[in-house]
C-alpha positions as CSV (number, residue, x, y, z in Angstrom):
1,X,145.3,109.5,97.6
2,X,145.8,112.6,99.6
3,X,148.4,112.2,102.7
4,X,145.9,110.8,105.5
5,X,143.1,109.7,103.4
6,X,141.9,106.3,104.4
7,X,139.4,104.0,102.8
8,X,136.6,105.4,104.9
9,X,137.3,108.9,103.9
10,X,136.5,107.9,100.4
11,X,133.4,105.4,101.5
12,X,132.0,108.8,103.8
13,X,132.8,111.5,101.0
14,X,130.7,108.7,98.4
15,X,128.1,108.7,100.7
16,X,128.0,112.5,100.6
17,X,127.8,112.3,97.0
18,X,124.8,110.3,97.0
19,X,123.5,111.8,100.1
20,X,123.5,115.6,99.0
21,X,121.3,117.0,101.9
22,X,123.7,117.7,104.3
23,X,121.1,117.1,107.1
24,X,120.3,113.6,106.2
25,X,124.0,113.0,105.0
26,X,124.8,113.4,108.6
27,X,122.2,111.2,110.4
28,X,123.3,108.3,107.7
29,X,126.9,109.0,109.0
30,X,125.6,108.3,112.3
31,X,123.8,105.4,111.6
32,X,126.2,103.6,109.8
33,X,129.0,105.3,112.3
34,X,126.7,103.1,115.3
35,X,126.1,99.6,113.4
36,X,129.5,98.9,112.0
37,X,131.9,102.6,112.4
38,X,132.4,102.2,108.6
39,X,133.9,99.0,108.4
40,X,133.1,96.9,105.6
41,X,133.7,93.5,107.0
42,X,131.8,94.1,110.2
43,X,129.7,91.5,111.3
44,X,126.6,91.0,114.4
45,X,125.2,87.7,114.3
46,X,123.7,87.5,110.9
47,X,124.1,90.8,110.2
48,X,127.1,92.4,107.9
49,X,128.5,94.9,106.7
50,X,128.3,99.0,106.9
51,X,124.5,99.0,107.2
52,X,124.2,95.5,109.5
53,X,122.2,94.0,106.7
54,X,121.2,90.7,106.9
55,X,121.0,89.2,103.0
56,X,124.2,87.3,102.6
57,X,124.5,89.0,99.3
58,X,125.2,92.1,101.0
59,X,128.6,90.6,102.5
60,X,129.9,89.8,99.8
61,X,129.6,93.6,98.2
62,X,132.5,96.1,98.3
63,X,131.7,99.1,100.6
64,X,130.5,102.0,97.7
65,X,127.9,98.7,96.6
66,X,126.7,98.4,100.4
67,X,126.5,102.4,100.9
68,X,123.8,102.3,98.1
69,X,122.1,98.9,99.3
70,X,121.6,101.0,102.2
71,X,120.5,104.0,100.8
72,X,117.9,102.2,99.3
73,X,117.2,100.0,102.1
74,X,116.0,103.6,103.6
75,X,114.8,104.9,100.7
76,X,112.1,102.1,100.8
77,X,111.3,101.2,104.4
78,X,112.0,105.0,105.5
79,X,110.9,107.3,103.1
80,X,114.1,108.0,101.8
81,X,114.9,109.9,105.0
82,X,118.2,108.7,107.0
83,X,117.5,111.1,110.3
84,X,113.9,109.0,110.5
85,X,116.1,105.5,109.8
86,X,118.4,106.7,112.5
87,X,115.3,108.2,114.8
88,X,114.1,104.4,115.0
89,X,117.9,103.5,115.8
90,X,117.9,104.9,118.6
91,X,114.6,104.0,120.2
92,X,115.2,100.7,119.2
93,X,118.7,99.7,118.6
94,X,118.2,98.4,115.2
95,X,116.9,99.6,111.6
């Protein structure tokens, strides 16, 4: 990799490649940045992962697999829209 590149670079700039709109690419960089700050292995109570999901399955997938569980984790409960999945974050502290 290039000199500095770190995992997360390479999870955010995936992200960005399925996230085109640049818009809603950043309010899913927020999101995720607020439940786990890109860390794969993260873990709240039940929850895990980069999207603090709480299927066990989820935990057990690398961090490119979680990035599009989330995406479509939003996709289905938020229209497909990560600024409205990260609206709800913040008036209610969860997703």
């Amino acid at each position: 990799p290039a000199y500095g590149t770190t995992e997360t670079d390479h999870l955010k700039l995936y992200a960005h490649s399925r996230i085109i709109n640049y818009k809603q690419f950043q309010c899913f960089h927020q999101l995720i940045t607020k439940e786990s700050n890109w860390r794969i292995n993260a873990i709240n109570g039940s929850h895990y992962g980069l999207g603090q999901m709480k299927n066990p399955k989820y935990r057990n997938l690398d961090g490119y697999r979680q990035i599009d569980w989330s995406i479509k984790y939003i996709a289905h409960r938020y229209d497909g829209s990560s600024c409205k999945a990260f609206a709800h974050w913040k008036a209610k502290g969860w997703h």
